[in-house]
C-alpha positions as CSV (number, residue, x, y, z in Angstrom):
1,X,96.4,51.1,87.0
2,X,99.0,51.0,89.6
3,X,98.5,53.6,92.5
4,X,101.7,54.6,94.8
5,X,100.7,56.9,98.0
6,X,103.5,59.2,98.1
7,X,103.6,63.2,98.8
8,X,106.2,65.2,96.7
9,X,106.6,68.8,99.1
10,X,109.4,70.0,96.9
11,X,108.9,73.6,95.7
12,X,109.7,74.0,91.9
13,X,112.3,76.7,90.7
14,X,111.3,78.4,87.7
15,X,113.7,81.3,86.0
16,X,113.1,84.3,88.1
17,X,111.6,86.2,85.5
18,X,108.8,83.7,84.8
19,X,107.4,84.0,88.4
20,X,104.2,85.1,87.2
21,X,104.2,82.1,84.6
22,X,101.6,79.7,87.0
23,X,102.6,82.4,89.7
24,X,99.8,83.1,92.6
25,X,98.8,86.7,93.3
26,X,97.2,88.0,96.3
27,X,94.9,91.0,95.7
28,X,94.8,93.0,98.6
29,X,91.9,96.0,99.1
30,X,94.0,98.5,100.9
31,X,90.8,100.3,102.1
32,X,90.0,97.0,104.2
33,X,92.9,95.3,104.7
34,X,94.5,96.6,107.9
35,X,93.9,99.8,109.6
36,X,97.3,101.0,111.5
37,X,96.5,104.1,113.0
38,X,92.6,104.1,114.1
39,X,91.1,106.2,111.3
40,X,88.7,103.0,110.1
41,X,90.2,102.8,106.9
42,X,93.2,100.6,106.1
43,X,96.6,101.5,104.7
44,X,100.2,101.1,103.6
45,X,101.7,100.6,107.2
46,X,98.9,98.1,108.1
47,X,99.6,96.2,104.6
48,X,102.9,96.0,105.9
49,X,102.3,94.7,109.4
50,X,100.9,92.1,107.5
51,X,103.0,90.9,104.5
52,X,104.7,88.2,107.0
53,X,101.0,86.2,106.8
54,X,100.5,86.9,103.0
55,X,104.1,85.1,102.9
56,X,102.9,81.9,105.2
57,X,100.4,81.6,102.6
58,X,103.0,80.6,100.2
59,X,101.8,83.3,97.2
60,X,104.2,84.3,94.7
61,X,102.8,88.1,95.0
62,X,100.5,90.5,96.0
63,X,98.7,93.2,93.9
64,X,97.7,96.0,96.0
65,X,94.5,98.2,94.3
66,X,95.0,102.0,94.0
67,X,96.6,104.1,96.6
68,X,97.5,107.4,94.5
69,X,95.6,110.5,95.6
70,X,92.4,110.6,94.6
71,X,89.4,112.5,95.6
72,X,87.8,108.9,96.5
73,X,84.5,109.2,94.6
74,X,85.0,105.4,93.2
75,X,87.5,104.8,96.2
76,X,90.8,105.3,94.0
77,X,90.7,104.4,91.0
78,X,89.8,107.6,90.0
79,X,93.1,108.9,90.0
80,X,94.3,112.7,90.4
81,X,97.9,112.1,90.7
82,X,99.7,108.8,89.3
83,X,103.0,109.5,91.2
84,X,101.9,110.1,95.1
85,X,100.2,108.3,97.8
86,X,96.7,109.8,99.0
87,X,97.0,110.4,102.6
88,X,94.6,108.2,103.6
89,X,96.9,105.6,102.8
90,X,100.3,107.0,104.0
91,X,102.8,108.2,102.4
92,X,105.4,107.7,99.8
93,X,107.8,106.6,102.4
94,X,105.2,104.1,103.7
95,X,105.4,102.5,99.9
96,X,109.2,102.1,100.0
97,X,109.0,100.7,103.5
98,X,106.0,98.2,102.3
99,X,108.2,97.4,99.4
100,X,111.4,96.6,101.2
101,X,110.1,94.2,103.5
102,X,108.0,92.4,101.2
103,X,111.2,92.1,99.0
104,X,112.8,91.0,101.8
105,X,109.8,88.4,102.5
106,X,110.4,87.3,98.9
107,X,107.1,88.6,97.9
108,X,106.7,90.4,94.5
109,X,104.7,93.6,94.4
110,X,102.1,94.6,91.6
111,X,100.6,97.7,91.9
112,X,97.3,98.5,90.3
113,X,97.3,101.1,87.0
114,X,94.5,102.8,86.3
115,X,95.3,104.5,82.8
116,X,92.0,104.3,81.0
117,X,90.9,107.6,82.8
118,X,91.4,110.1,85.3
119,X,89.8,111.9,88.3
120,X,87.8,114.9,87.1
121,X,90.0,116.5,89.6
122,X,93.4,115.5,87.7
123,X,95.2,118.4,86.4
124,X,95.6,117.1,83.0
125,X,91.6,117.4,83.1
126,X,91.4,120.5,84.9
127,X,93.4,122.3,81.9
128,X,91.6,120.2,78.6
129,X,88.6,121.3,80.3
130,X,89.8,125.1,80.4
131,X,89.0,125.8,76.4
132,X,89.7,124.1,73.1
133,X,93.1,125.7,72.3
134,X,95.4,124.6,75.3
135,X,98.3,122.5,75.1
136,X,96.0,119.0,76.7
137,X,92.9,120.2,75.0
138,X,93.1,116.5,73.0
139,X,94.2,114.5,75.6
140,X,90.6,113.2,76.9
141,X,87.6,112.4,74.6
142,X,85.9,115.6,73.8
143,X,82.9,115.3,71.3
144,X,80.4,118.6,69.6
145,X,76.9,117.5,70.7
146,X,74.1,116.3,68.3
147,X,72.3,119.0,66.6
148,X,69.3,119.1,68.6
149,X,71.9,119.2,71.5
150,X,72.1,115.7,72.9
151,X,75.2,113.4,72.9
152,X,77.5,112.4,70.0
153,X,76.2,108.6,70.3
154,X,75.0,106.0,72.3
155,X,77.3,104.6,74.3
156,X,76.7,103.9,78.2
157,X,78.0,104.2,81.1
158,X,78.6,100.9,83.0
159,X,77.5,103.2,86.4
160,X,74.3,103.5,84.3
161,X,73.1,106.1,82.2
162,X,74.8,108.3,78.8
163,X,78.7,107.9,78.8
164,X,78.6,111.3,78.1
165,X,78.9,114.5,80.0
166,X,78.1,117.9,78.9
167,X,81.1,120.6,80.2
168,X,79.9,124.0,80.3
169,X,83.7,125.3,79.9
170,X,84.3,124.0,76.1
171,X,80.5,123.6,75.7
172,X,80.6,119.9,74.9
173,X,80.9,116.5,75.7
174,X,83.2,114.8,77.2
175,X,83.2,110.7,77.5
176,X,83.4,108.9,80.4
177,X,82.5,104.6,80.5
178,X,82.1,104.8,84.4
179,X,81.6,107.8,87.0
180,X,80.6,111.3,85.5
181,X,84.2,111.6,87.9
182,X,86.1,109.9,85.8
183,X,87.0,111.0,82.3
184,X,88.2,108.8,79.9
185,X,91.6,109.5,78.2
186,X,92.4,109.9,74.8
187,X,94.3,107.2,73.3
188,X,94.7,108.2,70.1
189,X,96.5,111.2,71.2
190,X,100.4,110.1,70.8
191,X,100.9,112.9,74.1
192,X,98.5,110.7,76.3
193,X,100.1,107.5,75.6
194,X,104.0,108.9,76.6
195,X,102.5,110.1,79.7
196,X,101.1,107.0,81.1
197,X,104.3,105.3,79.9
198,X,106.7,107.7,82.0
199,X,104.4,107.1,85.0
200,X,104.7,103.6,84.7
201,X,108.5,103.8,84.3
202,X,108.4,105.8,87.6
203,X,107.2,103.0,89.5
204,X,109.0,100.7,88.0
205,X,112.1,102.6,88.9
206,X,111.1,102.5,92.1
207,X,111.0,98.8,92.1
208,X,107.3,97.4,92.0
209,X,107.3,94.3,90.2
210,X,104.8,94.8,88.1
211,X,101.0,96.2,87.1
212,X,97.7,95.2,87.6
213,X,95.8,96.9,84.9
214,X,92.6,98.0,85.2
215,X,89.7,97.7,82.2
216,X,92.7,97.3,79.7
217,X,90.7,97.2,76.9
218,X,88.9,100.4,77.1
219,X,91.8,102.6,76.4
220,X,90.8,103.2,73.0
221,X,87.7,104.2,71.6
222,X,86.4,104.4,68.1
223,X,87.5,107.9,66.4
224,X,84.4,107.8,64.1
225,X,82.3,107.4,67.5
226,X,79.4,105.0,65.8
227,X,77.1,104.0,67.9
228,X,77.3,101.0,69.0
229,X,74.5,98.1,68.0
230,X,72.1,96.8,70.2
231,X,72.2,93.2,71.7
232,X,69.5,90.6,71.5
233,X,68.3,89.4,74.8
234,X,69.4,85.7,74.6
235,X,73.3,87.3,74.1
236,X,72.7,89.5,77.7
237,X,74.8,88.4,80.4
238,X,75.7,89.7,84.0
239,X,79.4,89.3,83.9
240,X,80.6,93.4,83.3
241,X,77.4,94.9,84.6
242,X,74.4,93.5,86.4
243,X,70.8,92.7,84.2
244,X,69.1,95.7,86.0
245,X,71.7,98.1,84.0
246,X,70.8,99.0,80.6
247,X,74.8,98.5,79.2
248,X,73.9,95.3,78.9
249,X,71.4,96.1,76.0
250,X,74.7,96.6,73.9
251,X,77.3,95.1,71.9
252,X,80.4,97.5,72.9
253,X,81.8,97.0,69.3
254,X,83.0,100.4,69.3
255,X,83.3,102.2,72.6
256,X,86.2,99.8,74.0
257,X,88.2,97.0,72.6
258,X,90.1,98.9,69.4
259,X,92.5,97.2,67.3
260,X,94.8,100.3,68.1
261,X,94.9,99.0,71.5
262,X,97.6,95.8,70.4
263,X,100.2,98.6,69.6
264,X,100.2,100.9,72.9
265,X,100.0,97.3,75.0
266,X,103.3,96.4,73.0
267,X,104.9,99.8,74.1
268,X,103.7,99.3,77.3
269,X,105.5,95.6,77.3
270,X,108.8,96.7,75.8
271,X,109.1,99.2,78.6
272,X,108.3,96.6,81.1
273,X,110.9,94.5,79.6
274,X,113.7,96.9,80.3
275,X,113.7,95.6,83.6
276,X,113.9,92.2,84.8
277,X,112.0,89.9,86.3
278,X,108.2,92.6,86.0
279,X,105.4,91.3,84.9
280,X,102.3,92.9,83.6
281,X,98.5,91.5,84.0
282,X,95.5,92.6,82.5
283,X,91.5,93.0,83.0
284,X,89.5,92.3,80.2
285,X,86.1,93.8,81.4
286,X,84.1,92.1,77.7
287,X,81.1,90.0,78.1
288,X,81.1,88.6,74.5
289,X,84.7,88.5,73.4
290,X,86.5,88.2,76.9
291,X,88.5,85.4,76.0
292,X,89.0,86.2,72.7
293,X,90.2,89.6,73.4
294,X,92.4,88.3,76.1
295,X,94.4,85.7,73.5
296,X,94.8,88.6,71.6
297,X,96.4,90.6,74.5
298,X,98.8,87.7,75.9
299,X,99.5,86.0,72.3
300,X,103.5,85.8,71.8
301,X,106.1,87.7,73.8
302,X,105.5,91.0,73.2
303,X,102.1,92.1,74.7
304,X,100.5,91.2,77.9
305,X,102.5,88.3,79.8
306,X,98.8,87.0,81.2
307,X,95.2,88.9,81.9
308,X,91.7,87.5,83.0
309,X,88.4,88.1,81.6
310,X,85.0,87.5,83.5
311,X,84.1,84.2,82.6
312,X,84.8,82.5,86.2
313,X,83.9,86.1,88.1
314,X,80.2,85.2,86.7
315,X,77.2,84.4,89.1
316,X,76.9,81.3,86.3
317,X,78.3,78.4,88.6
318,X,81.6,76.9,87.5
319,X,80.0,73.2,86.7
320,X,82.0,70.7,84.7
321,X,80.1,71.9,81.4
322,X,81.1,75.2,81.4
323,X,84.9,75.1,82.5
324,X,85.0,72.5,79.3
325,X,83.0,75.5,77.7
326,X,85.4,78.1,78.5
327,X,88.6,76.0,77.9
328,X,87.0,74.9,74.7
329,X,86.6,78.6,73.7
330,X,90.2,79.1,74.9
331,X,91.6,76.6,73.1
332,X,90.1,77.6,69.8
333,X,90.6,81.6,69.8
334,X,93.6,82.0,71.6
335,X,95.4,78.5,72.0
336,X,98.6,79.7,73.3
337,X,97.3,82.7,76.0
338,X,98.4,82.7,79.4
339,X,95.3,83.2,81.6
340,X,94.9,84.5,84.6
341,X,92.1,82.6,87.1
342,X,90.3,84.6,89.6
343,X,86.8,83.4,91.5
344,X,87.0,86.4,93.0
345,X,88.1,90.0,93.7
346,X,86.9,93.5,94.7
347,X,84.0,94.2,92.2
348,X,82.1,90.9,92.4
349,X,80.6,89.1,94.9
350,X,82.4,86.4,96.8
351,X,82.3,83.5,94.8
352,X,81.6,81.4,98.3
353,X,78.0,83.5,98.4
354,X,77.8,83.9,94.5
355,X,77.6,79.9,94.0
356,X,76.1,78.4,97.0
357,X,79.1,76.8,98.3
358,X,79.8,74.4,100.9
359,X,82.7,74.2,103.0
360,X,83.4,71.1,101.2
361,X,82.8,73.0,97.6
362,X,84.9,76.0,98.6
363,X,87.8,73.6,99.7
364,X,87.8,71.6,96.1
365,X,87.4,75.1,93.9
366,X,90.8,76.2,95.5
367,X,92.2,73.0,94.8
368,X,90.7,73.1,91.2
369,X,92.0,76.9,90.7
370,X,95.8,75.9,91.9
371,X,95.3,72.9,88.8
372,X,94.0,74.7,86.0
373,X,96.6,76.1,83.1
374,X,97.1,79.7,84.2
375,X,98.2,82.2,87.1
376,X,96.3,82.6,89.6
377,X,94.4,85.7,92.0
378,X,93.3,85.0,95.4
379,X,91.3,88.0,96.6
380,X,91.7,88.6,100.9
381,X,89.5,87.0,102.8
382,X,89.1,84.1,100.0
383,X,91.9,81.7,102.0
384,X,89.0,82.2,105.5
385,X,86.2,80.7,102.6
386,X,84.4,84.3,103.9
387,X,81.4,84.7,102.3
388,X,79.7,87.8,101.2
389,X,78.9,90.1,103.5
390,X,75.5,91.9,104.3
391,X,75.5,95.6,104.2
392,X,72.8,97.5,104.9
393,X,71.8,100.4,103.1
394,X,71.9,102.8,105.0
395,X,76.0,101.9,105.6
396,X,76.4,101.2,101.5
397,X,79.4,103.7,100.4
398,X,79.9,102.1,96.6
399,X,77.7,104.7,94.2
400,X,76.9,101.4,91.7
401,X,74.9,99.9,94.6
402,X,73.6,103.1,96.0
403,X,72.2,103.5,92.0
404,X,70.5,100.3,91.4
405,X,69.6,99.2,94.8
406,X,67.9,96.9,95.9
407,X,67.6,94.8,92.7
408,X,71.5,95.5,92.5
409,X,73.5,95.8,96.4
410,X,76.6,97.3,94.5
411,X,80.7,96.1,95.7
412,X,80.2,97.0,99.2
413,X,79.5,93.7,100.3
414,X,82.8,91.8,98.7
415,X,84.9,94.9,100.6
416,X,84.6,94.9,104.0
417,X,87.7,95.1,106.7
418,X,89.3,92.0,106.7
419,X,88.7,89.9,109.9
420,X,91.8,88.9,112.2
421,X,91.1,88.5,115.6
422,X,87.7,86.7,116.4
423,X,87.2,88.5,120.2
424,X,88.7,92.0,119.0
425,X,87.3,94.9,118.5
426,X,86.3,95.3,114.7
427,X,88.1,91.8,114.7
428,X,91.2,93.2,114.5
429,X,91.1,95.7,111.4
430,X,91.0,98.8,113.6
431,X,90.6,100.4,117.0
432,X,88.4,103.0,115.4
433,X,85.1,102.6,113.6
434,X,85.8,101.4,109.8
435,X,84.5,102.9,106.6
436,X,82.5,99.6,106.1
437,X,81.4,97.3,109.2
438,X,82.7,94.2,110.0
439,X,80.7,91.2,109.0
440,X,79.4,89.5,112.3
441,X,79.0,86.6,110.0
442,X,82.8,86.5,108.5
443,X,84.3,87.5,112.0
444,X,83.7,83.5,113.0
445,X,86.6,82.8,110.6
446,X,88.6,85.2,111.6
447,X,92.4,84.8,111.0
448,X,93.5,83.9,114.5
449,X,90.6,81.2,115.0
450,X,91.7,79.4,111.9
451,X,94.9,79.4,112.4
452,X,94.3,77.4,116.2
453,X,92.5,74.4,113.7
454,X,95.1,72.8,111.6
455,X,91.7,71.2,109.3
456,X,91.0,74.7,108.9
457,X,90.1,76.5,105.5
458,X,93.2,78.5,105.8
459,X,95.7,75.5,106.3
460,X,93.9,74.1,103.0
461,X,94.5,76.7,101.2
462,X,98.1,77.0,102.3
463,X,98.0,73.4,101.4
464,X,96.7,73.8,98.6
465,X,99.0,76.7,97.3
466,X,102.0,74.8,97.9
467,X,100.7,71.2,95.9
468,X,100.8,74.1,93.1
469,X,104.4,74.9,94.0
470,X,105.1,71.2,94.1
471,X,104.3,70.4,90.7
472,X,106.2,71.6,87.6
473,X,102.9,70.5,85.4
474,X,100.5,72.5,87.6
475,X,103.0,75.8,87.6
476,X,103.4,75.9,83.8
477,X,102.9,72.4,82.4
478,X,100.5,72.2,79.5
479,X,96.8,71.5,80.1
480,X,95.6,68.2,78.1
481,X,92.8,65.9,77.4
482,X,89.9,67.9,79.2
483,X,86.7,65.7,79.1
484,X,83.0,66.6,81.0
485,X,81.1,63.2,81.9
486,X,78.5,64.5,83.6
487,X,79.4,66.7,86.7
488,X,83.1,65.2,86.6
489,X,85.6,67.6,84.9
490,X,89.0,65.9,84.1
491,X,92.1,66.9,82.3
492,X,96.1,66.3,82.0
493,X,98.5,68.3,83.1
494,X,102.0,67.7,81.2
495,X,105.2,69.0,81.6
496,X,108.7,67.6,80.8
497,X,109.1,65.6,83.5
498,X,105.8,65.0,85.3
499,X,102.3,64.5,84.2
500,X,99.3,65.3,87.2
501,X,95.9,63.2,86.3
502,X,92.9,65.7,88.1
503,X,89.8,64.5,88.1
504,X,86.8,67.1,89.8
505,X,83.4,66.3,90.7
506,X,81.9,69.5,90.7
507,X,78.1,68.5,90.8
508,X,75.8,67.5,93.9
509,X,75.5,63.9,93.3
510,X,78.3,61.0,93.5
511,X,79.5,60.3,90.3
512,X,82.0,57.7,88.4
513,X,85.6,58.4,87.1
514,X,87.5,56.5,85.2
515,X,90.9,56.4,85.9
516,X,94.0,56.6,83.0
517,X,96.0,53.5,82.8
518,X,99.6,53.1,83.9
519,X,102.1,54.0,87.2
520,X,100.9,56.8,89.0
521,X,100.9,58.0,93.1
522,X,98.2,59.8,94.6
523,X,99.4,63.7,95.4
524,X,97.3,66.3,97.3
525,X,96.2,63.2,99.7
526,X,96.2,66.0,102.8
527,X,93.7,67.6,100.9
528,X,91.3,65.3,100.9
529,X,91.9,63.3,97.3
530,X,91.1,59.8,97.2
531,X,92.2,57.2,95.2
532,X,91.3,53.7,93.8
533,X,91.9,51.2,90.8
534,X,90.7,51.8,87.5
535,X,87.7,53.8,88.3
536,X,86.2,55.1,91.4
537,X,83.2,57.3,92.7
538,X,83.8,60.6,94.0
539,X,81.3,62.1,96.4
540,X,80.2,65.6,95.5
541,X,83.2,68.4,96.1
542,X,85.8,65.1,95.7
543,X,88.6,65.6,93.7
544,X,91.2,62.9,92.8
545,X,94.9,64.1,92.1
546,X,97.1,61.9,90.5
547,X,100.8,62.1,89.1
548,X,103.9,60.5,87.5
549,X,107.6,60.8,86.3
550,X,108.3,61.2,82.8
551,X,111.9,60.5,83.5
């Protein structure tokens, strides 16, 4: 093998609607983001202040979690009006001004839907609620009780407990897969679905670039509302709910994940694609069929154009074995999905915390994520390496963690006000008090102390972002020729006119790699890659990057 040390810091163009194709998304949790006006809780004008160092990062786009008005009880995404900004965020105006300038800052904008239910406090609910005979008295899932008076079936609640709530008004009940709070909407009714689309066309006509869509396969349920089967312990895993819930006792065969969902996901495309350049992502919130489910929702041209399931948002560690595992999976039910990566994001904890990393292990994951076939989500804080936070519970505000504490510390700890200046009062995020208190232990990598050290996690993982934006075959080349040896994961990246060798060493001991015969030069060298002839060891955390022209 002949190696060449030579940097390519050219940024690849891509047609402009296909920016999502390999794109980079930054997930921002406006609630802890930035804080403008002093009331401890972030919003729209402090987003704004700060789209100018979401640009520097070099991300294709940010997706912003709920701000429409909402009464707050699962902090927005119970929704009680899809086409207005809760005050505690700003105003509509606010949007549009956020909007502009992170158009002008070349930034796309994704806004997170929430269609699979509403605030109790929506009006659509207030008036199905009313009696049986009004004009939305089918638009959420309304069910008789048992005969000895107990709920239609069996299905839970991922908050814990019956996913069913007895209404006094109607005198039965009504289904609900999270908060009592949040009602789920009825799918099947033709009236629901042209609703949801005409608010989606409303933000879409007011220029968002696109949706994040929250729990995307739970907007249909099973009309015949069997119960679902049980689950046998050795199938149990953590990834939608922790092992203290009882969800996790079921297969959710029937209470999410219809086949009627493919045809409203196609509507919901087709109306995207009346405008250029917008892109939809989905969450696939399954812990036996995620990736099954999510080839099914991003197969061909007219569904999804990408989602993510769980399977790297796990508290399993991402080792060699299992990224084979999961690409192996992938490759076999749904060959030609886009996925979407994420480590992280604002209902797990920080993956820093949640795998035991080290510096060193955090710098090669972002590396490894900006490499892997997909698009990717960067959750704030994520480019500091910040881990998980420790919140007392006397200061816990998320009702999961209040429920199942202490075996289960809820979301709180992934959410807390992001941390700019190191010597600042609530480093940065506000002069008041915030909803959530800063972490003493993420306030050391603060935003402005990073930014002084050019080895910093931060630099990496602008570094990092732009190698991605360097390479046609890591944007949206295919992914070839994944092998596990040991703790090393290595695959092929192809594209017409490059092909990227990356080799990972994700275990805790050195390890050997062989090295793939011909021409190649070393890429990614500032992050730390190393090279050498025909096979070399890397260190644990060591990567090896390695490309040539197919010219």
């Amino acid at each position: 093998m002949n190696v060449q040390n030579t940097v390519n810091t050219t940024k690849v163009t891509q047609a402009a609607s296909d920016w999502w194709r390999g794109g980079v998304i930054y997930q921002i949790y406006p609630r802890s983001f930035q804080d403008s006006n002093g009331d401890g809780i972030g919003d729209l004008k402090g987003i704004t202040q700060r789209l100018g160092y979401i640009a520097s990062l070099g991300v294709d786009a940010i997706w912003i979690s709920p701000f429409f008005k909402s009464p707050m009880k699962d902090f927005g995404y119970d929704v009680s009006d899809y086409r207005d900004v809760d005050p505690m965020f700003g105003t509509m105006a606010d949007f549009k001004e956020l909007l502009d300038r992170a158009h002008g800052l070349e930034l796309k904008v994704m806004i997170d839907l929430v269609l699979s239910h509403t605030s109790d406090q929506h009006p659509w609910f207030s008036e199905s609620r009313s009696n049986r005979e009004n004009e939305k008295s089918d638009w959420y899932v309304w069910a008789d009780p048992k005969p000895d008076g107990t709920p239609p079936n069996n299905w839970l609640s991922i908050f814990g407990g019956s996913a069913w709530q007895w209404d006094s008004r109607r005198l039965q009940y009504y289904l609900h897969n999270f908060l009592t709070s949040q009602p789920d909407l009825n799918f099947h009714c033709p009236a629901v679905q042209d609703a949801l689309l005409d608010v989606a066309r409303f933000w879409l006509d007011l220029g968002v670039d696109g949706f994040r869509l929250d729990t995307i396969n739970f907007y249909f349920h099973d009309k015949q509302l069997r119960d679902n089967p049980g689950l046998p312990m050795d199938q149990r895993n953590a990834s939608i709910a922790p092992m203290v819930n009882p969800y996790n006792h079921q297969d959710h065969l029937f209470s999410k994940s219809q086949p009627e969902n493919i045809a409203f996901l196609e509507r919901l495309r087709a109306l995207t694609d009346e405008y250029e350049g917008r892109a939809c992502l989905g969450e696939v919130g399954d812990a036996q069929r995620g990736l099954e489910i999510m080839g099914e929702y991003t197969t061909g041209d007219k569904r999804m154009h990408t989602c993510y399931a769980f399977e790297f948002l796990e508290k399993r560690a991402l080792t060699a074995s299992y990224a084979k595992q999961v690409f192996d999976q992938l490759e076999d039910k749904a060959g030609d999905a886009w996925p979407c990566w994420a480590f992280s994001n604002h209902d797990v904890q920080r993956h820093a915390t949640r795998w035991g990393l080290s510096d060193e292990a955090v710098r090669q994951h972002a590396v490894l994520m900006m490499c892997l076939r997909g698009s990717a989500c960067l959750y704030q804080g994520e480019e500091l390496g910040l881990p998980e936070a420790d919140v007392a519970f006397e200061d816990l505000q998320d009702p999961y963690g209040i429920e199942f504490w202490p075996e289960f510390k809820g979301r709180d700890g992934c959410r807390t006000p992001m941390v700019w200046a190191a010597q600042d009062e609530q480093s940065g995020f506000s002069a008041g008090r915030p909803w959530l208190p800063v972490s003493p232990l993420q306030a050391e990598r603060a935003v402005d102390r990073l930014e002084q050290d050019p080895n910093s996690m931060l630099r990496h993982y602008r570094r990092a972002i732009a190698l991605r934006h360097a390479h046609p075959a890591l944007m949206s080349g295919e992914q070839m020729q994944m092998t596990q040896i040991g703790p090393v994961l290595t695959f092929l990246r192809d594209a017409p006119t490059e092909q990227v060798f990356c080799a990972f060493n994700l275990g805790s001991d050195p390890a050997e790699v062989t090295l793939p015969d011909g021409k190649w030069h070393i890429i990614g060298e500032e992050l730390g890659s190393v090279d050498g002839e025909g096979a070399l060891s890397l260190d644990a955390a060591q990567f090896c990057l390695l490309a040539r022209d197919k010219g």
